[in-house]
C-alpha positions as CSV (number, residue, x, y, z in Angstrom):
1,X,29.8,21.8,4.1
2,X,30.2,21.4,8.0
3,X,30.7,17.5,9.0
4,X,27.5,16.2,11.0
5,X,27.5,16.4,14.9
6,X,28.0,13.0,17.2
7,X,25.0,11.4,16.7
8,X,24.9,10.4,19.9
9,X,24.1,13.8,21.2
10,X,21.1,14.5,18.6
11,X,19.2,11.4,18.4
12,X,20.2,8.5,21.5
13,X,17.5,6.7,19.9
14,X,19.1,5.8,16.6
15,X,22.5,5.0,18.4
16,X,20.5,2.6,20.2
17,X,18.7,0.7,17.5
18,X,21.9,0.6,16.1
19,X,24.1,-0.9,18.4
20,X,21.3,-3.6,19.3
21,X,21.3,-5.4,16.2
22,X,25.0,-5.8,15.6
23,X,27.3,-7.4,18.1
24,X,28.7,-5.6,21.3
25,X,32.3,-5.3,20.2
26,X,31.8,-3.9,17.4
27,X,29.2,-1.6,18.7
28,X,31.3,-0.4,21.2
29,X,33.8,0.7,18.8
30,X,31.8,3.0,16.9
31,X,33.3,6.5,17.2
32,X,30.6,9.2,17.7
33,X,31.8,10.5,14.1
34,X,31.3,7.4,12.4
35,X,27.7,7.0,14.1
36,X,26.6,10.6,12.3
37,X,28.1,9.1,9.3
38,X,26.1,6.1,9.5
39,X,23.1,7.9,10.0
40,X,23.6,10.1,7.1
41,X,23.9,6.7,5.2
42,X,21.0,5.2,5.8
43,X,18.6,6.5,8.9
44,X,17.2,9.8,6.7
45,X,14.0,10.6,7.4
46,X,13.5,13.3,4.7
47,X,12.7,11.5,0.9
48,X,13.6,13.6,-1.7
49,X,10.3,15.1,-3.2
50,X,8.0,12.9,-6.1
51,X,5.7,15.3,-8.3
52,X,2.9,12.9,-6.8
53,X,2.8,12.5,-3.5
54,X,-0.5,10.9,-1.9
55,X,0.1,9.5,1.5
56,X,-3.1,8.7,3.8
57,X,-4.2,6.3,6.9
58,X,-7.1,4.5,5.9
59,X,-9.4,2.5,8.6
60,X,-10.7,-0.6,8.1
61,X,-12.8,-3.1,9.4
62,X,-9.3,-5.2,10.0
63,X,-7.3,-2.3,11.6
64,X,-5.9,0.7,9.7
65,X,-4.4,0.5,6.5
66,X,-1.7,3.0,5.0
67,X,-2.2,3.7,1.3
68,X,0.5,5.7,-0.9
69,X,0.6,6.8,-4.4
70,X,3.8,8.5,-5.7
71,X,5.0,9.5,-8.9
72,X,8.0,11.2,-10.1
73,X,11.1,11.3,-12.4
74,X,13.1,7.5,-12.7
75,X,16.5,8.1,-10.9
76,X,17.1,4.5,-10.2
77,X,20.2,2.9,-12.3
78,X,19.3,0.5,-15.1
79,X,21.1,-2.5,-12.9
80,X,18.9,-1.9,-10.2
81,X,15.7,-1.3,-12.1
82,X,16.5,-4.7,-13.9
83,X,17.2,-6.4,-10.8
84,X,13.8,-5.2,-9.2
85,X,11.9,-6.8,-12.6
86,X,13.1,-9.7,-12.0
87,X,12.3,-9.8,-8.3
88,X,8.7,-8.8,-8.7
89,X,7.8,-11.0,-12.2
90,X,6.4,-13.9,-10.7
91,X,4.9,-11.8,-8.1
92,X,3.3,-10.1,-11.1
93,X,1.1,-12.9,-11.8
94,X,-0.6,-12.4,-8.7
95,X,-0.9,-9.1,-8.1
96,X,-3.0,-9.5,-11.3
97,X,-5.2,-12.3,-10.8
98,X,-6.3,-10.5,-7.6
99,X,-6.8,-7.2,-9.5
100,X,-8.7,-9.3,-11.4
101,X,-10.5,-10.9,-8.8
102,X,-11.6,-7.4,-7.1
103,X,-12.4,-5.9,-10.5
104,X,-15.6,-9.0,-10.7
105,X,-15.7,-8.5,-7.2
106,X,-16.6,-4.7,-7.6
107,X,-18.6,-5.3,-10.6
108,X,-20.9,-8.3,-8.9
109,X,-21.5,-6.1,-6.1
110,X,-22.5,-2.7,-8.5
111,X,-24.9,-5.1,-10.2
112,X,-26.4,-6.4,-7.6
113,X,-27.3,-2.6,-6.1
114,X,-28.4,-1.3,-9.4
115,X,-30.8,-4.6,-9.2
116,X,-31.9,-4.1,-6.0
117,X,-32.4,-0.6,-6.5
118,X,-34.7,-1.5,-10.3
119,X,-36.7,-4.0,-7.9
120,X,-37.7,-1.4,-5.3
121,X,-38.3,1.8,-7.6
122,X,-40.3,-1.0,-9.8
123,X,-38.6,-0.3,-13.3
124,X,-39.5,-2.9,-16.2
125,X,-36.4,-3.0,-18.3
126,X,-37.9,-5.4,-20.9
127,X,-41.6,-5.0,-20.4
128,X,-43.3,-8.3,-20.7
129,X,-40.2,-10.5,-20.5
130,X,-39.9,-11.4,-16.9
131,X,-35.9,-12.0,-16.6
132,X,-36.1,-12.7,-13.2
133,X,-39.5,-13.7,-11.1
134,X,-38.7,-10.6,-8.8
135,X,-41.7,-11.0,-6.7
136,X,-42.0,-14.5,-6.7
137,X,-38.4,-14.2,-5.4
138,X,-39.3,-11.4,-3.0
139,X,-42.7,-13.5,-2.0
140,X,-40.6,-16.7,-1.2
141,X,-38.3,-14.6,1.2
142,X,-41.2,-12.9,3.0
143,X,-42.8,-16.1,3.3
């Protein structure tokens, strides 16, 4: 395997980024060697492959959100994967209340346009039981 070339002839960029967020002395001793090491550390930009890889740039009406969905074999040690449950736990409680919460959300809203959509084709669903006074309702806000 041949050793990486000096970093700081194939990407000036990173050696920058680098050297700005640690102090001067020690960014200055940096050997062009250990800079291509570093890189090779922790600046990849290639992931290794997931079986499910879903990556997309949604817009929105609050700017553009990225969504990703991936999937693939566990390679991460028991230590770490421990570690992680116990980072995310109480954050778990959350992230389910507010699944929750958009769940009723997109229920309410389905309800209400299958409503809408009985009032104006004029579908009875119980034929002499008025559930709702739809057209006294519609009356009042025409009125």
């Amino acid at each position: 395997m041949h050793p990486p070339a000096p970093f700081a002839e194939t990407d000036p960029l990173f050696v920058a980024r680098f050297r700005a967020r640690i102090p001067p002395d020690v960014a200055a001793s940096f050997t062009p060697e250990q800079l291509a090491a570093i890189h090779t550390a922790f600046a990849l930009r290639t992931l290794p492959r997931h079986s499910l890889d879903l990556r997309r740039s949604l817009p929105t009406p609050w700017g553009r959100m990225y969504l990703a969905i991936i999937a693939g074999r566990e390679k991460r040690g028991q230590a770490r994967r421990q570690a992680e449950r116990a980072r995310r736990r109480a954050g778990a409680v959350g992230d389910f209340a507010l699944l929750g919460a958009l769940s009723c959300l997109v229920v309410v809203i389905g309800a209400g346009g299958l409503y809408l959509a009985k009032m104006a084709l004029g579908i009875d669903l119980v034929p002499g039981v008025d559930m709702l006074p739809d057209k006294a309702m519609l009356q009042a806000l025409l009125d």
